[in-house]
N, C-alpha and C positions, 0 to 999 in steps of 0.2 A: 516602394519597398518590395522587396522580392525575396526575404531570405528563408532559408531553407537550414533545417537540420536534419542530419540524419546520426543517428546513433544506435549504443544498447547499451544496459544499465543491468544491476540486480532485476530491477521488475520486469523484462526482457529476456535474461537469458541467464543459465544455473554459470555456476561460479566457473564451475570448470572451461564455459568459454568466454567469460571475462577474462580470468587470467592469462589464456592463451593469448587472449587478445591484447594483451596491456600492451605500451606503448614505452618504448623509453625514451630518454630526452631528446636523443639523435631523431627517433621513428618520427617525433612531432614537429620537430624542423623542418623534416623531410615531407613529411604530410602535407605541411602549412604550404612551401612551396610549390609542390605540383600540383595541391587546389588551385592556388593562384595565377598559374602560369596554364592551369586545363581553360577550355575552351565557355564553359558557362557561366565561371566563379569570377567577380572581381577583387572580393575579399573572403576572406577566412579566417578562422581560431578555431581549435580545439581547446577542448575540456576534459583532462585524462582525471580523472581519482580511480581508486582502488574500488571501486559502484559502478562506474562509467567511461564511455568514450563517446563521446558528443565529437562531431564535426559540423559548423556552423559557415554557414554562405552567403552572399548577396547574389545570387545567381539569377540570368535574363531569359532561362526556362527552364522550367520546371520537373520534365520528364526528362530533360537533357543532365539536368542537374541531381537528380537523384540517382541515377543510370551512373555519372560521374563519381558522383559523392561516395556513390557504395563501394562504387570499385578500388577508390584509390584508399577506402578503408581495408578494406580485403586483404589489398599489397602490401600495406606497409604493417599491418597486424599479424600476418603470417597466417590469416584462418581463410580458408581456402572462401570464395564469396558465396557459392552452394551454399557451404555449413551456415557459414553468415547469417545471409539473407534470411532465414524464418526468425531471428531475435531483435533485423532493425527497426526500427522504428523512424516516423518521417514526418516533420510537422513543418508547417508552411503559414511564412506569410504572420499574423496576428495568431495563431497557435503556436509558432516557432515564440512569439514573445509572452506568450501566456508559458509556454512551457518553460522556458529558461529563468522569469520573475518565479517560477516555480519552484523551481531548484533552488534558486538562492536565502529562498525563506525560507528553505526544509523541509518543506510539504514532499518532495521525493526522494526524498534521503530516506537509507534504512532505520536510522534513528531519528522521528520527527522533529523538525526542529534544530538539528543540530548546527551548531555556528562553522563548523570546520568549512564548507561548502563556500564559505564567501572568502577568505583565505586562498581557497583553491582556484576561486570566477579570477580574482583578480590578478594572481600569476597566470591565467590564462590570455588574460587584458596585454599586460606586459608583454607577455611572449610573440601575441600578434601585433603590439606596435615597433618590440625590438628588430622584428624580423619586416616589417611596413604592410604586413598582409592584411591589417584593420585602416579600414576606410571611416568616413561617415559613420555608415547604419552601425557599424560593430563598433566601432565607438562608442557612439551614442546608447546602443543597446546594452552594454557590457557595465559600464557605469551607472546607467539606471536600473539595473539587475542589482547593482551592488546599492543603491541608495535604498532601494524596496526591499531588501534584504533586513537594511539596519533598520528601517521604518516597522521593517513587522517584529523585528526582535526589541525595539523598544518602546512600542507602543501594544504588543497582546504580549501574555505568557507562552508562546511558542517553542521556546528553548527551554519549558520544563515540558512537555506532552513527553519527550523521549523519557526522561527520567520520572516522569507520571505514571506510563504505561505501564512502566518495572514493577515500579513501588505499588500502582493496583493491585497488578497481576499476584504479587508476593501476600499484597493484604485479602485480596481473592482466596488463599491458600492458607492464611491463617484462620479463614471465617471472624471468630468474633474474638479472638485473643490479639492485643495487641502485639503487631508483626514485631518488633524490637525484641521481644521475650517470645516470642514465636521461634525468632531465626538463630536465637545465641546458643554457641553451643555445639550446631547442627554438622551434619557434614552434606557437602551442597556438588552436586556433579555440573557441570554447565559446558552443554555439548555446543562447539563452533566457537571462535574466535574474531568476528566480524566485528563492528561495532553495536550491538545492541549486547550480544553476545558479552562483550566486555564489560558495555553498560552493568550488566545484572552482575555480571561479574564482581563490579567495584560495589554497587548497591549492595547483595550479601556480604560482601565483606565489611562495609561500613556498621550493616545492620548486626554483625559481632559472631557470622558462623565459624565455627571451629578450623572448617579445613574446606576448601576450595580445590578440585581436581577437574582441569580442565584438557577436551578432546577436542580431536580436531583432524579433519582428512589432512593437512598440510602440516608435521609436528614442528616448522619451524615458528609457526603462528603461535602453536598455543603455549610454546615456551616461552615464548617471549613476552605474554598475558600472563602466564603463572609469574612469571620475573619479576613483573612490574605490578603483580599483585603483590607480592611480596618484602618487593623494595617501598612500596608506598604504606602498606597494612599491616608487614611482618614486624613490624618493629615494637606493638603494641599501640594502640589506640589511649585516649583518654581517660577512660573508662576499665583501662586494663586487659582488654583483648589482643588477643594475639592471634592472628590469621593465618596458618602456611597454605600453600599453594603448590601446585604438583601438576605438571602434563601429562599425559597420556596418549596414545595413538585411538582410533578409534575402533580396533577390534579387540580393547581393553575396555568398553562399555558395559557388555552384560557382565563383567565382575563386579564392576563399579557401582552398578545401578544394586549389587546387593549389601554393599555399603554406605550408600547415600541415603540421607533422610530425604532431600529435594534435589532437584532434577529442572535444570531449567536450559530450553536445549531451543537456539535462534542460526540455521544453517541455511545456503543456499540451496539447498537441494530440491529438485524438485519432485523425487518420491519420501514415501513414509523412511523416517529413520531410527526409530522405534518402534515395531508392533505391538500390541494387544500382549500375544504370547511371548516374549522375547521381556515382557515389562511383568507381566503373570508369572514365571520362573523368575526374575529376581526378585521378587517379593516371598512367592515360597523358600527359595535357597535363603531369605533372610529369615523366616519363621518356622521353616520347616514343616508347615501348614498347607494341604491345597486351599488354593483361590479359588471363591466363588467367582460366578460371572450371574451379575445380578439380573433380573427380567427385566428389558424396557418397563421404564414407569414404575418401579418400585425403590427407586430412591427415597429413603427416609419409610420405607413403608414395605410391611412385613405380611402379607397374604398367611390365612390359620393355615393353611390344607399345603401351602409351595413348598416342594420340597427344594434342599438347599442343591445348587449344581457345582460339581467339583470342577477342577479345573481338568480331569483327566474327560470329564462328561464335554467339555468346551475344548479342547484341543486344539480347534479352529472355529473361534466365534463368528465368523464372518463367513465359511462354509456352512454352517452348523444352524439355520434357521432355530428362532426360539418360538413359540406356542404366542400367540396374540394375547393382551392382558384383559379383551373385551372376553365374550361368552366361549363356553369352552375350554376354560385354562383349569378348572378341578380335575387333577390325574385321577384316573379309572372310571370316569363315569361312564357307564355303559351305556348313554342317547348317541343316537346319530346327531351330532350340533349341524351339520352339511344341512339338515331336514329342520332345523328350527330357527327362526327370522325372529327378527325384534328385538336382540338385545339384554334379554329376561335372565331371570337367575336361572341358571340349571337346577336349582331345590325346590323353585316354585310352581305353581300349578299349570302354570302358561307350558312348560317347559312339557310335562308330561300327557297332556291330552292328546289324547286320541290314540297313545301310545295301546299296544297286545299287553294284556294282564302279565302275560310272563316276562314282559319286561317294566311293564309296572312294578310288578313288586322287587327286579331286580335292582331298580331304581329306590325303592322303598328301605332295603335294606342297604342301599350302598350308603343313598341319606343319613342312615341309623349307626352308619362309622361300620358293617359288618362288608365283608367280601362276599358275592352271589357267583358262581361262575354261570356264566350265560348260558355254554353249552348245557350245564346242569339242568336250569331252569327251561329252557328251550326242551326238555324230554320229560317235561309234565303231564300229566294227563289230559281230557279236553274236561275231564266232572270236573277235578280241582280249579282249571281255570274258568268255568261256570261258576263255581261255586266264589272264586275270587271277585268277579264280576259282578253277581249277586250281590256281594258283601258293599263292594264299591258305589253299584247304583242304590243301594240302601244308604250310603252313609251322604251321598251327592242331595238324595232326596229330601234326608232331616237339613243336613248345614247348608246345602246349594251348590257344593262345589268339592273337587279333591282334596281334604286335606296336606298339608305338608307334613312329613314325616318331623322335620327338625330343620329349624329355622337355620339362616345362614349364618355362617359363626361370623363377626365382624372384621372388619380388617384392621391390625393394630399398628397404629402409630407409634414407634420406636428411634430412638434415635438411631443414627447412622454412625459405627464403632469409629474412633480414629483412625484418620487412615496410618497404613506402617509408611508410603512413599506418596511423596506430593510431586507434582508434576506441571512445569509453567513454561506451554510450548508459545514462542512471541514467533514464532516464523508463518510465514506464508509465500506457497500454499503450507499448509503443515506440516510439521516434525514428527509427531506422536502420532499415532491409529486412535481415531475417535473411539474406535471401541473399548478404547481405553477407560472412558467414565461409567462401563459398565463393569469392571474389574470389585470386587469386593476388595476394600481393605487399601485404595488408590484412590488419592482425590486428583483430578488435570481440571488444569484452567489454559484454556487456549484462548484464538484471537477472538475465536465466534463468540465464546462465552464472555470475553472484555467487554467486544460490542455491544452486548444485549448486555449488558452491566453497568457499562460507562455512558449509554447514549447522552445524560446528563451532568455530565461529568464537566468539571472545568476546561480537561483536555479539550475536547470535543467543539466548546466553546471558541476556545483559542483558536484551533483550526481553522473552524468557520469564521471567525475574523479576519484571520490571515487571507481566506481565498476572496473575500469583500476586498480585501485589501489589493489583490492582483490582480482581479478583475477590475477596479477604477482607475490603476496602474497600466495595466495593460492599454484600456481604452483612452488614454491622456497619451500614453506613445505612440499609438499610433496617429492620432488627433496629429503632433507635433512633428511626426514624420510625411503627414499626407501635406501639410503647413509647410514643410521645408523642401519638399520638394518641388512647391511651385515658386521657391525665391529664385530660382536659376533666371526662369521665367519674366519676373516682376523687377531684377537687378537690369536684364537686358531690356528691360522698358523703358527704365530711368535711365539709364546709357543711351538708348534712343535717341528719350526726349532731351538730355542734353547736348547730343551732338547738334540736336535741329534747332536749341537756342544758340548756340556754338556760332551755325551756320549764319544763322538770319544777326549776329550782332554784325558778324564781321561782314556781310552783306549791305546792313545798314551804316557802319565804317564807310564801305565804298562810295555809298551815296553822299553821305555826311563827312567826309572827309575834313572839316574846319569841327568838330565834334570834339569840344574838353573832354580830361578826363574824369573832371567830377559829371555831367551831365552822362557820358559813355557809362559809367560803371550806375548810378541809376537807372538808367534802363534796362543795362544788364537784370538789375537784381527784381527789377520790376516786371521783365518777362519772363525769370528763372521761380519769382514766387507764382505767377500766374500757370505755370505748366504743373510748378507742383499741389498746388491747388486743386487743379484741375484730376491732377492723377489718383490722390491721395486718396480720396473715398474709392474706386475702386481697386486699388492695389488693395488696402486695408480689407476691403470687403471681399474680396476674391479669395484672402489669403483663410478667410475665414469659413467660408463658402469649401475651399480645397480641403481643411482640415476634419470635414466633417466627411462621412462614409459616403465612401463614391464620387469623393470632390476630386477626385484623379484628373479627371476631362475637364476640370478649369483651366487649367496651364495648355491646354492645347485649344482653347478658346481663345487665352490670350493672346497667343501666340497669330493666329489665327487673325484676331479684330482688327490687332498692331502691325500685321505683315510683317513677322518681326523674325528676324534670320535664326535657322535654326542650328548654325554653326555655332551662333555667337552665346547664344544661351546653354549650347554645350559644354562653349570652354568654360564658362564659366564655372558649369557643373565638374568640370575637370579640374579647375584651377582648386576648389571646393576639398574635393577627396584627396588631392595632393597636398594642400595642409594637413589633412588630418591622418594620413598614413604618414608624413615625415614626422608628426607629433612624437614624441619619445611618451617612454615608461611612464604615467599619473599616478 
């Protein structure tokens, strides 16, 4: 087995040259043929969805064959093979079948799990038998892509993880109100139109929000999502909900995001599509309030002394370094913290030793909630600061140590206001600016935050099934392909060996010439049982021996022990792949 893909998909390359690169029915006829007819390939199929363009090979080398594969992707996609080349991807051999059992159970789809994918393998099937470009191996591969497909969708929950993820992410965002009376009601923005995109789409609308307005770089896509939101939701629900729905382009977002309760935005893109600030003003333009931007590590938690930062203070949170939340963060303390190690409170004694009286006491009073100016203090006299000193080693001498002026005030735990805009970015890499979860008055739940959420999750569960599942899968295919490629081998033995009983009856004929036909056909079958006898534990055993990793070189042993022509065991292999490329559509 030799085969080879080479492709690019969503997790490859941003949308914009997928699309460039789609394929139409013509492009993959056309494709299919001059794989086949190139110089490496003996068979081929493509794989086009609106995610993907897979080109799949039996090719008899490998650098020939990638060199090949790219190019005639290049031609017949229109993307010049430059641009190409940094999005392909190229997997070979037992990865070429890990990869594509991969696919067909969902594991690389944008929406995990999703069933569309094996609908799509199998007009892929067809197209390469209508056209004769599938042999053997694509045969064989194509159909068992499609059995481990339905093996994993009916034996784990895999075909919910995609509508899992939604539904976390959503109940992520509700915290502890149940999501159903969380979402009703709501107005809900949902940037991108792909399939996850619509997933969340249909999920908020089921879950009973008010109004659905969906954006989108392409505005034929997202009208066509608002439509079918519309036509399935608009008409009232069970329950008595009524959904509308609405496209937009998407330099109608920052309006939008000041009308949206939630915001749930799954695009291919591969920079931010949301900022910080651009999510910061439509929250104020909806409350007419600056946005704080909280300090790292004060979620749910209220520092006595932090003062609050507006959003005119944060401008650019991501230029704009904030103060560490360890030592040093009380505004106006007049120590050097550069000069103090350890950790310690700045009110306590650790903090102050060794410290000049003039700035002890400046320190003393700042403690006491009063302002000192330094300069002031710095033009004291040298009596007064004897005399402070005096005071100081007086008071070390009775307690043993500096007093503190005033204890640290505690740090109070507060809850965290509602937020005014919720935000549920399912894209990767991400939609939103992380700096987003430090926005006052903004909850985001992204993927990172699902991960570290869901580690335990049932979804999570199912996956890992799944990939048990094509990983035993995978390894039984190849097992069965390394098995089939020494029958060429094992058929030409038994042809052999019967030509050589063949020989010797009608030899023994000459001799025996007065020889019935009842005694002639006994013997026949008494030398025909004796040769298969003879064969049978090693054929069996060899075939067994092949099937296992690196059992490649038993067929050429066979071949080898038997003297056995390597024409003949060719055609055979020829006679083999011409049934199965005149096979019609399964």
């Amino acid at each position: 087995m030799s085969l080879l893909v080479v492709g690019l998909s969503h997790r490859s390359a941003p949308v914009s040259v997928l699309e460039r690169a789609a394929l139409s029915a013509d492009a993959q006829i056309k494709l299919l043929q001059d794989t086949v007819a190139a110089e490496p390939a003996t068979e081929a199929a493509v794989l086009a969805t609106c995610n993907r363009i897979e080109l799949y090979a039996d090719v008899d080398k490998f650098h020939a064959g990638v060199a090949e594969l790219s190019t005639l992707l290049a031609q017949h996609s229109g993307v010049g093979l430059e641009e190409l080349t940094p999005y392909l991807y190229v997997h070979y051999e037992d990865r070429a079948v890990h990869h594509l059992f991969s696919v067909a159970c969902g594991l690389d789809s944008m929406v995990v799990g999703e069933g569309q994918i094996l609908g799509q393998i199998k007009d892929s099937l067809a197209k390469a038998q209508e056209l004769h470009s599938a042999g053997r191996l694509l045969n064989d591969l194509f159909q068992q892509a499609l059995r481990v497909g339905k093996r994993a969708h009916s034996e784990t929950g895999i075909d919910r993880a995609g509508q899992s993820l939604v539904t976390f992410g959503l109940e992520q965002l509700s915290a502890t109100a149940a999501v159903e009376d969380w979402a009703r009601a709501k107005k809900a923005l949902v940037i991108g139109a792909g399939s996850m995109s619509s997933l969340a789409a249909a999920t908020l609308a089921r879950l009973g929000v008010g109004e659905i307005v969906v954006a989108n770089r392409t505005p034929d896509r997202a009208e066509r999502l608002a439509a079918l939101l519309v036509e399935q939701y608009g008409q009232g629900l069970t329950d008595g909900t009524d959904v509308s729905a609405r496209a937009v382009p998407m330099d109608a977002v920052p309006v939008e995001l000041t009308r949206a309760d939630v915001v749930v935005s799954c695009t291919g893109a591969t920079g931010i599509v949301l900022t910080a600030e651009e999510v910061a003003a439509a929250v104020e333009g909806r409350t007419g309030q600056p946005v704080a931007f909280e300090r790292p590590g004060d979620s749910g938690r209220t520092a006595a002394k932090a003062p609050a930062r507006t959003n005119a203070d944060a401008s650019d949170v991501r230029q704009t370094p904030l103060p560490p939340t360890s030592v040093g963060t009380d505004e106006g303390c007049p120590l050097d913290m550069t000069a103090v190690q350890g950790g310690f409170s700045v009110l306590g004694e650790a903090a102050v030793a060794g410290m000049d009286a003039a700035t002890l006491e400046q320190h003393a009073s700042w403690a006491a909630g009063s302002a000192v100016d330094r300069r002031e203090a710095a033009r004291r006299s040298p009596e007064a600061d004897a005399e402070l000193i005096t005071a100081l080693a007086a008071t070390v001498a009775t307690v043993g140590r500096i007093p503190e002026r005033r204890r640290p005030e505690p740090v109070v735990e507060v809850p965290r206001p509602a937020p005014v805009l919720c935000l549920l970015d399912l894209a990767m890499p991400r939609d939103i600016d992380a700096a987003v979860h430090r926005l006052a008055g903004v909850r985001l739940v992204d993927i990172e935050s699902l991960a570290e959420a869901s580690a335990d999750a049932p979804m999570a569960a199912d996956v890992d099934q799944v990939r048990r599942i094509v990983a035993d899968e995978v390894a039984a295919f190849g097992a069965a392909q390394r098995a089939a490629h020494i029958t060429p081998t094992v058929v030409a033995l038994r042809t052999m060996a019967a030509d050589v009983v063949a020989n010797e009856i009608a030899r023994l004929e000459g001799r025996l010439p007065g020889l019935d036909d009842k005694h002639r056909s006994e013997i026949t079958q008494t030398v025909r049982r004796v040769v298969d006898k003879l064969l049978h534990a090693p054929t069996v055993r060899v075939k067994q021996l092949a099937a296992e990793p690196g059992g490649a070189g038993y067929a050429d042993a066979l071949r080898t022990l038997f003297d056995l022509d390597q024409e003949t065991v060719a055609s055979v292999s020829r006679a083999e792949d011409s049934t199965e490329k005149n096979r019609g559509p399964r």
